[in-house]
PAFI-345941 format. One line per 5 residues: number of its first residue (from 0); their letters; for each residue z negated, y, x negated of C-alpha. Coordinates in nm, 3 decimals. Layout:
% residues N
NUM> A> Z:Y:X  ...
This chain:
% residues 423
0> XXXXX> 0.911:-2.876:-0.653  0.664:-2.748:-0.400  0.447:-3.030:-0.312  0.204:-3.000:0.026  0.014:-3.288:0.091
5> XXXXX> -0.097:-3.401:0.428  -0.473:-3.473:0.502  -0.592:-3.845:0.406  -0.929:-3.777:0.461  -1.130:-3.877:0.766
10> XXXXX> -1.323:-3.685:1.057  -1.650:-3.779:0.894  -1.571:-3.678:0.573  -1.468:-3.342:0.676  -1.792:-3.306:0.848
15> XXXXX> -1.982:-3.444:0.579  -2.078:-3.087:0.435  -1.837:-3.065:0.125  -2.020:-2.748:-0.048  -1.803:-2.432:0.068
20> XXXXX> -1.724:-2.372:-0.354  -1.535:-2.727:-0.375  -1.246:-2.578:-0.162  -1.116:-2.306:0.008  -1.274:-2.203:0.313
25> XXXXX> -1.124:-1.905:0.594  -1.352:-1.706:0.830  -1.119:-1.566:1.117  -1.407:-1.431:1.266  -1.547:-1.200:0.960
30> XXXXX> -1.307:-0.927:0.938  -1.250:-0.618:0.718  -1.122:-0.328:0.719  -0.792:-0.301:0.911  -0.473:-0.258:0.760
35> XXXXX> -0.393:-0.006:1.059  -0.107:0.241:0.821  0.211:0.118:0.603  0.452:0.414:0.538  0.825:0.379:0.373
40> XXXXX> 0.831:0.651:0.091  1.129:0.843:0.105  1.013:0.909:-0.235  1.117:0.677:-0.376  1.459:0.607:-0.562
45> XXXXX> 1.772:0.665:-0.347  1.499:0.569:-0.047  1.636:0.812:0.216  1.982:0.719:0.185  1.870:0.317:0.184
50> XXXXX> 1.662:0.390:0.513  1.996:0.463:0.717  2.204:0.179:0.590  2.238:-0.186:0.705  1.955:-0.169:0.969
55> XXXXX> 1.691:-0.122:0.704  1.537:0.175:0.923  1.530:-0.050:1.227  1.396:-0.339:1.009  1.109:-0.161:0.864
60> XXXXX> 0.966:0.031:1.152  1.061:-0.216:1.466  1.052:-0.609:1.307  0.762:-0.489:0.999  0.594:-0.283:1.208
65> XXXXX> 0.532:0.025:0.943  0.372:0.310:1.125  0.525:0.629:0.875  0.805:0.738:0.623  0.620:0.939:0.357
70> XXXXX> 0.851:1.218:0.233  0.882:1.491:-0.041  0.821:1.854:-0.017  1.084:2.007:-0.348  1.049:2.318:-0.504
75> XXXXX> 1.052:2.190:-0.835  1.298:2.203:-1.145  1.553:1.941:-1.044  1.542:2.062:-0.701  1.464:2.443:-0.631
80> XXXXX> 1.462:2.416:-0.255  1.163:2.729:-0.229  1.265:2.982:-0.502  1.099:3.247:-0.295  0.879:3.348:-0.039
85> XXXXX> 1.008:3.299:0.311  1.346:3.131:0.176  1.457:2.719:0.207  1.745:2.602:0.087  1.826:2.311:0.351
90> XXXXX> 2.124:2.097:0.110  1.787:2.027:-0.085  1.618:1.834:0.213  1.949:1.670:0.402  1.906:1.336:0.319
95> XXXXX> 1.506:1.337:0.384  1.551:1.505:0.775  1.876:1.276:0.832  1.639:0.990:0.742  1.332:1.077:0.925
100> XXXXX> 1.570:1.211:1.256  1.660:0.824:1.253  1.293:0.713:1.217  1.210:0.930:1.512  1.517:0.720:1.728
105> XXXXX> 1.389:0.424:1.635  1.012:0.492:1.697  0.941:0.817:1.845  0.547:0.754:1.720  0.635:0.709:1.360
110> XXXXX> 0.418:0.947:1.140  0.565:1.215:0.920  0.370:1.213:0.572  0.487:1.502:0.376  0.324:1.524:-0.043
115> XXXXX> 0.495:1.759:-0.314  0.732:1.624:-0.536  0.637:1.513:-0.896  0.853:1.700:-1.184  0.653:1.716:-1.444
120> XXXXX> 0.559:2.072:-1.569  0.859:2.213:-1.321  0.673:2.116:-1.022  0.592:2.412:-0.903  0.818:2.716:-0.838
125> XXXXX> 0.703:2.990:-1.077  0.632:3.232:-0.800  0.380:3.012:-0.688  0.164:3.006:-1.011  0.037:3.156:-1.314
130> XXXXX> -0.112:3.009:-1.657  -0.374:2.888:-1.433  -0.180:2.683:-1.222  -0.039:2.755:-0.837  -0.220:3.109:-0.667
135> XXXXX> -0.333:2.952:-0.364  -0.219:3.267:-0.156  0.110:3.154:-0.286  0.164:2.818:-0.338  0.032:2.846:0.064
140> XXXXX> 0.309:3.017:0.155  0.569:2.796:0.038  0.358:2.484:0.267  0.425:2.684:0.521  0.756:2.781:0.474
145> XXXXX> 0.836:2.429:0.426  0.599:2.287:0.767  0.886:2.658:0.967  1.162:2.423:0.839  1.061:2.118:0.905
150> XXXXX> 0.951:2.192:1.258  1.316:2.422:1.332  1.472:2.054:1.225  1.267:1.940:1.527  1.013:1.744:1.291
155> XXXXX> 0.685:1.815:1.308  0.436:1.699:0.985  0.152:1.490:1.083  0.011:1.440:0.730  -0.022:1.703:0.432
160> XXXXX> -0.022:1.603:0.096  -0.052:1.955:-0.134  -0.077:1.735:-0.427  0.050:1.472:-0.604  -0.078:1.296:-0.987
165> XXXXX> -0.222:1.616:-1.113  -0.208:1.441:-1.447  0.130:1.491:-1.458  0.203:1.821:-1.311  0.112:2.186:-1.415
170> XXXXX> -0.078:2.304:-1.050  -0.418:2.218:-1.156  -0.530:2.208:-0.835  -0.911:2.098:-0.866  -1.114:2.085:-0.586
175> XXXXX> -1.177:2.438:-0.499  -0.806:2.541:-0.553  -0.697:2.194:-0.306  -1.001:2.363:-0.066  -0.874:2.781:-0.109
180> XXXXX> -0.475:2.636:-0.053  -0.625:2.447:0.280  -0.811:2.750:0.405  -0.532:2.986:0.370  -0.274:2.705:0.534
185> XXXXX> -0.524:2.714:0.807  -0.498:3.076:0.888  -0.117:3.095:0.855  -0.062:2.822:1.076  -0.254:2.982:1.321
190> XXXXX> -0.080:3.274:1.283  0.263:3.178:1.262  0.175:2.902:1.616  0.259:2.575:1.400  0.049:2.269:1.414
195> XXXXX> -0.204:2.252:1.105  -0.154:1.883:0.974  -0.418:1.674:0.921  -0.480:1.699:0.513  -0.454:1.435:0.261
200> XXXXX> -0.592:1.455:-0.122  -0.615:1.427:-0.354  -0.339:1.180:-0.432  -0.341:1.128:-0.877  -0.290:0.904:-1.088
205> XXXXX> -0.563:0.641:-1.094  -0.931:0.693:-0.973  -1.222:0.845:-1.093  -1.019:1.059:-1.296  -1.252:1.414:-1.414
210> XXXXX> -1.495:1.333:-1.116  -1.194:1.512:-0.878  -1.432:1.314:-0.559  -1.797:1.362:-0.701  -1.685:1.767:-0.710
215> XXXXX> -1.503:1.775:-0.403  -1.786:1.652:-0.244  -2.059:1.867:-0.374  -1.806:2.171:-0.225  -1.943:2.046:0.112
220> XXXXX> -1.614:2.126:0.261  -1.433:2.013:0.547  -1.108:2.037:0.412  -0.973:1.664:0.343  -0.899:1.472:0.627
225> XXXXX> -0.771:1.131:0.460  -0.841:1.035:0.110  -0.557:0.926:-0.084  -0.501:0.771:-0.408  -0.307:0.590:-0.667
230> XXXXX> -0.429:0.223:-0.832  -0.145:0.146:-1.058  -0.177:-0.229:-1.205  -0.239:-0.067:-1.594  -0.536:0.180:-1.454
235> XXXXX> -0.734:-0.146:-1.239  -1.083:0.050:-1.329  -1.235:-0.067:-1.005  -1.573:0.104:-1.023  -1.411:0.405:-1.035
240> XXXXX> -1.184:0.283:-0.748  -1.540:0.203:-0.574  -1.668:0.543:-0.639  -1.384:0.757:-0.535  -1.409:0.580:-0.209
245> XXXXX> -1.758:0.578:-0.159  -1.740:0.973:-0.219  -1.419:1.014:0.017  -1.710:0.842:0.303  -1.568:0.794:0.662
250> XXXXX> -1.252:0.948:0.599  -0.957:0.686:0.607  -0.821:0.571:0.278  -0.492:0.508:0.208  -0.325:0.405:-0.117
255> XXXXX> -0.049:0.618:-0.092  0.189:0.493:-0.383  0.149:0.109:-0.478  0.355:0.010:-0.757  0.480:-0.329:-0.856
260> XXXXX> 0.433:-0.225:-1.303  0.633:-0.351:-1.542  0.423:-0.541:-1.777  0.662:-0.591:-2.089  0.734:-0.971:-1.989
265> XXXXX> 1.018:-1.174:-2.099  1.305:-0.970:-2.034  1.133:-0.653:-2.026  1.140:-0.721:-1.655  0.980:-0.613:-1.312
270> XXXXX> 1.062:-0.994:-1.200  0.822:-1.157:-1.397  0.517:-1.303:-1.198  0.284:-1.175:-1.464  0.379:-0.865:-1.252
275> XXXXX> 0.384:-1.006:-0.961  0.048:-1.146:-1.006  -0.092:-0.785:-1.128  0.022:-0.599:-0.825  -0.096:-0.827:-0.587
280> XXXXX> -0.446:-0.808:-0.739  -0.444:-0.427:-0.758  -0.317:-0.419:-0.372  -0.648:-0.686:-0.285  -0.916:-0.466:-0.519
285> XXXXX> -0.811:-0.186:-0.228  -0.797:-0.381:0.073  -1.125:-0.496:-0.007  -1.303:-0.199:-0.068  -1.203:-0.093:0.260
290> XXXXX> -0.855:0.081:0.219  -0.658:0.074:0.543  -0.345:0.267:0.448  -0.059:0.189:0.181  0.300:0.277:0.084
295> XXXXX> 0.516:0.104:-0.168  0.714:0.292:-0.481  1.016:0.146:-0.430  1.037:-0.110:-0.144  1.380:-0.235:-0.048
300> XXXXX> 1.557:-0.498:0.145  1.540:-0.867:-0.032  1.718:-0.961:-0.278  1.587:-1.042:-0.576  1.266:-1.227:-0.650
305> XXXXX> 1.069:-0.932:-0.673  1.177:-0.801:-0.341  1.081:-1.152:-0.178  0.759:-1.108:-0.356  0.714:-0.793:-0.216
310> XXXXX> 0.776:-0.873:0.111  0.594:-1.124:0.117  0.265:-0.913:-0.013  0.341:-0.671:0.237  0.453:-0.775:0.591
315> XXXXX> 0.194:-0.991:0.656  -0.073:-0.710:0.623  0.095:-0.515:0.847  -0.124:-0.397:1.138  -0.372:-0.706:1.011
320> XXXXX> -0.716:-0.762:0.959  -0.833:-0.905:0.640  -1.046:-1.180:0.689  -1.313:-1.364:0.440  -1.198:-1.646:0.178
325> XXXXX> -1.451:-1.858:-0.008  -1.283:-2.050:-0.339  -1.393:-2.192:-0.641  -1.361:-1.942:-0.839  -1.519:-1.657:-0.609
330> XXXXX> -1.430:-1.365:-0.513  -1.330:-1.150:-0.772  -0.987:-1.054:-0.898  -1.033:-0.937:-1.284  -0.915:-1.218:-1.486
335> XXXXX> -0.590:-1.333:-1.402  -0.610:-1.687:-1.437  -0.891:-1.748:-1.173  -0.764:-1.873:-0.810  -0.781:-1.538:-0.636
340> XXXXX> -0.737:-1.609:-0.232  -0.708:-1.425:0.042  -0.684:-1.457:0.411  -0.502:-1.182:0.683  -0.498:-1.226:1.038
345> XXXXX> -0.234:-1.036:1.274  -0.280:-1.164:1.628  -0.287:-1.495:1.614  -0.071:-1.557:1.304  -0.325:-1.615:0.978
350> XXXXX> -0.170:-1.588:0.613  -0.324:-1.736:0.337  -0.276:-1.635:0.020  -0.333:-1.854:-0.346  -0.252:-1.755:-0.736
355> XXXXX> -0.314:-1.994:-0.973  -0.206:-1.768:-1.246  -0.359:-2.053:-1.512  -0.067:-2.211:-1.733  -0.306:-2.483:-1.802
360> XXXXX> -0.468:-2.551:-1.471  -0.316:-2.751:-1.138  -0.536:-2.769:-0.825  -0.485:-3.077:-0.713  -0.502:-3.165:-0.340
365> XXXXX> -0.701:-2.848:-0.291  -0.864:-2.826:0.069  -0.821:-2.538:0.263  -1.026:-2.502:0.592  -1.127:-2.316:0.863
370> XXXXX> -1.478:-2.204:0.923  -1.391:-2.150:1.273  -1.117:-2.207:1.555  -0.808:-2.414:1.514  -0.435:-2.435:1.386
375> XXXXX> -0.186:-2.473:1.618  0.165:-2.648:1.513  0.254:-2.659:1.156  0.156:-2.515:0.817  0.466:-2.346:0.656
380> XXXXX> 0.374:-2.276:0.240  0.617:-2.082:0.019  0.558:-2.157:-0.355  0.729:-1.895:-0.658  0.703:-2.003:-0.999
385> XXXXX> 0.880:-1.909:-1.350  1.139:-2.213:-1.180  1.186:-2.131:-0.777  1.463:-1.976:-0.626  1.436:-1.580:-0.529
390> XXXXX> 1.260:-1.693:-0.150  1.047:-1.949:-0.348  1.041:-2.312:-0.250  0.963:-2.364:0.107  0.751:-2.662:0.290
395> XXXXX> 0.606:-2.788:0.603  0.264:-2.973:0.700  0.066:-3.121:0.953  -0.311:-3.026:0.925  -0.586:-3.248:1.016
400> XXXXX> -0.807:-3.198:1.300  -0.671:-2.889:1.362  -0.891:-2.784:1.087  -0.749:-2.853:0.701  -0.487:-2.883:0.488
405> XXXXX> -0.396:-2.942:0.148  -0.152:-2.813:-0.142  -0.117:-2.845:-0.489  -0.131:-2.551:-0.656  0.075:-2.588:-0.986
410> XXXXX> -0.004:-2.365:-1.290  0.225:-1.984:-1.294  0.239:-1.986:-0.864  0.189:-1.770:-0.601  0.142:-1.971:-0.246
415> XXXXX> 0.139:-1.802:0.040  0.036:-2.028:0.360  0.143:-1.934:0.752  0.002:-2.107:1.061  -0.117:-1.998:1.434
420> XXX> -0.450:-2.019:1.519  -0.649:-1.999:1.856  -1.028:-1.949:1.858
């Protein structure tokens, strides 16, 4: 049962000075970093295909709001769409330009995010390497080959990703291979009259990884654009996360492959909310170091509870500004059975956010309050547990003074809190 209590409490006791780590407190008017980029990855399982069926397309970039579709550039093993200079074979890239072709219909301003497609040690056409890893002469050539193609389908790429978890591919491409392949991609797309995208890196698995940043940045080059990384839920080493994006400076910074990780729960299962509970906290580590782009590995339409849970991480941060929480338990979001809040305002439509991951632990009649402006109407809270339905259990209340409300948080939940507010 979802239980939200209405305030008992009076006007003088709310102004009595209640110290801020007794309850949760919201401050609309301290703001982050905003959430300005969410892309659909066409990456992703059977995405492409999912992105022209049922409305999903229309769903995602119209109703959500999600400003891209990241897509794949092939050439590998499974799919040899480049197996030689100046040649691609189209049947490989069908369902991707059918896809984005719709994207384009529905919003004309989506952005086109194109990163090479992970295959393991066939990632790379052997014409475009050596023992080494890719030549960037060559490997340059089939970019632009692929940017020709993409622009005769009447698609032009606004975002380059060259590479893609160098961990698990055979390029190698370190930092003065990923600035050699930009260079030459330069000159050709001068020379051949196509638009030089703006240039994303360098996009492996986890951060920090062989000081790929700290090296890149000694280069002194010019050559990234965006930085772009992955933060899966087993790799949460957040000073390395804090480095990487203290190196990548002004640049934006975009996590450009969330995943919601199987942890090994009961039933071996992506459902669980010990993985739910994990990927939220990964997603928050980014958004508040200052991350303002992300894409989801495998996001689809609702239907199970990890879909609902997904949705409901996601579509309230579109286009939103994350704004400061105070709790008991602070700020931090290591050990998962601390409260961990957050707060994200889009408009005028806050969303508050509360785990109480702690089997042993209820919060009982926990406060929450503004620090500044007012609710307007009702507070609707949606509680998931081991025991709620798929959507979670769903109720209303009326807060006090336009100010507070309270919930009890019951151990295993994720609460997620929706109200209007006017300064």
């Amino acid at each position: 049962m979802f239980r939200l209590c209405t305030i008992l409490i009076t006007l003088a006791l709310l102004g009595s000075g209640a110290h801020a780590y007794d309850e949760v407190v919201i401050f609309p008017d301290e703001k982050g970093t905003q959430i300005n980029r969410f892309f659909y990855d066409f990456k992703s399982p059977s995405a492409p295909r999912k992105f022209t069926q049922n409305g999903w397309g229309k769903t995602l970039l119209v109703d959500y709001g999600f400003t891209g579709i990241r897509t794949s550039i092939y050439g590998t093993g499974r799919k040899p769409a480049h197996p030689e200079p100046g040649v691609v074979l189209e049947e490989y890239y069908e369902s991707e330009t059918r896809g984005l072709k719709l994207a384009k219909e529905i919003n004309p301003d989506v952005v086109i995010f194109a990163s090479k497609k992970l295959d393991n040690t066939d990632s790379f056409p052997t014409w475009t390497k050596n023992g080494s890893g890719v030549i960037p002469e060559q490997y340059a050539i089939l970019i632009i080959d692929y940017l020709e193609y993409m622009k005769s389908e009447g698609l032009e790429v606004d975002v380059l990703g060259i590479d893609n978890e160098r961990r698990f591919n055979e390029g190698n491409i370190m930092p003065e291979t990923h600035r050699d392949i930009v260079l030459e991609l330069r000159r050709l797309t001068a020379e051949r009259g196509l638009k030089m995208p703006k240039i994303i890196g360098h996009e492996d698995y986890a951060m920090g990884r062989n000081n790929w940043m700290k090296n890149f940045s000694g280069l002194n080059s010019d050559t990234m654009d965006i930085f772009g990384g992955h933060y899966y839920t087993r790799a949460r080493i957040l000073d390395r996360l804090k480095s990487d994006l203290e190196y990548a400076g002004d640049r934006e910074k975009w996590h450009t492959e969330l995943h919601w990780d199987n942890h090994g729960e009961k039933d071996d299962s992506t459902h669980s909310m010990k993985t739910a509970v994990c990927s939220f906290l990964a997603m928050w580590d980014c958004v508040d170091n200052g991350m303002n782009g992300f894409s989801w590995w495998d996001f689809n339409p609702k239907k199970k509870r990890r879909d609902h849970l997904m949705h409901a991480a996601t579509t309230p941060l579109v286009q939103a500004w994350p704004v400061k929480v105070i709790d008991p338990d602070g700020s931090e979001t290591v050990e998962l059975d601390e409260l961990h809040t957050r707060a994200f305002l889009q408009g005028d439509k806050l969303t508050i956010y509360a785990i109480n991951f702690d089997a042993n632990h209820e919060w009982d009649n926990l406060r929450f309050k503004l620090a500044s402006g007012r609710i307007i109407g009702m507070v609707e809270g949606r509680q998931w547990s081991d025991d709620a339905p798929a959507e979670g259990n769903v109720g209303t209340l009326k807060p006090f003074a336009g100010k507070t409300f309270k919930a009890d948080l019951a151990p295993g939940t994720i609460n997620v809190f929706t109200c209007r507010i006017k300064e």
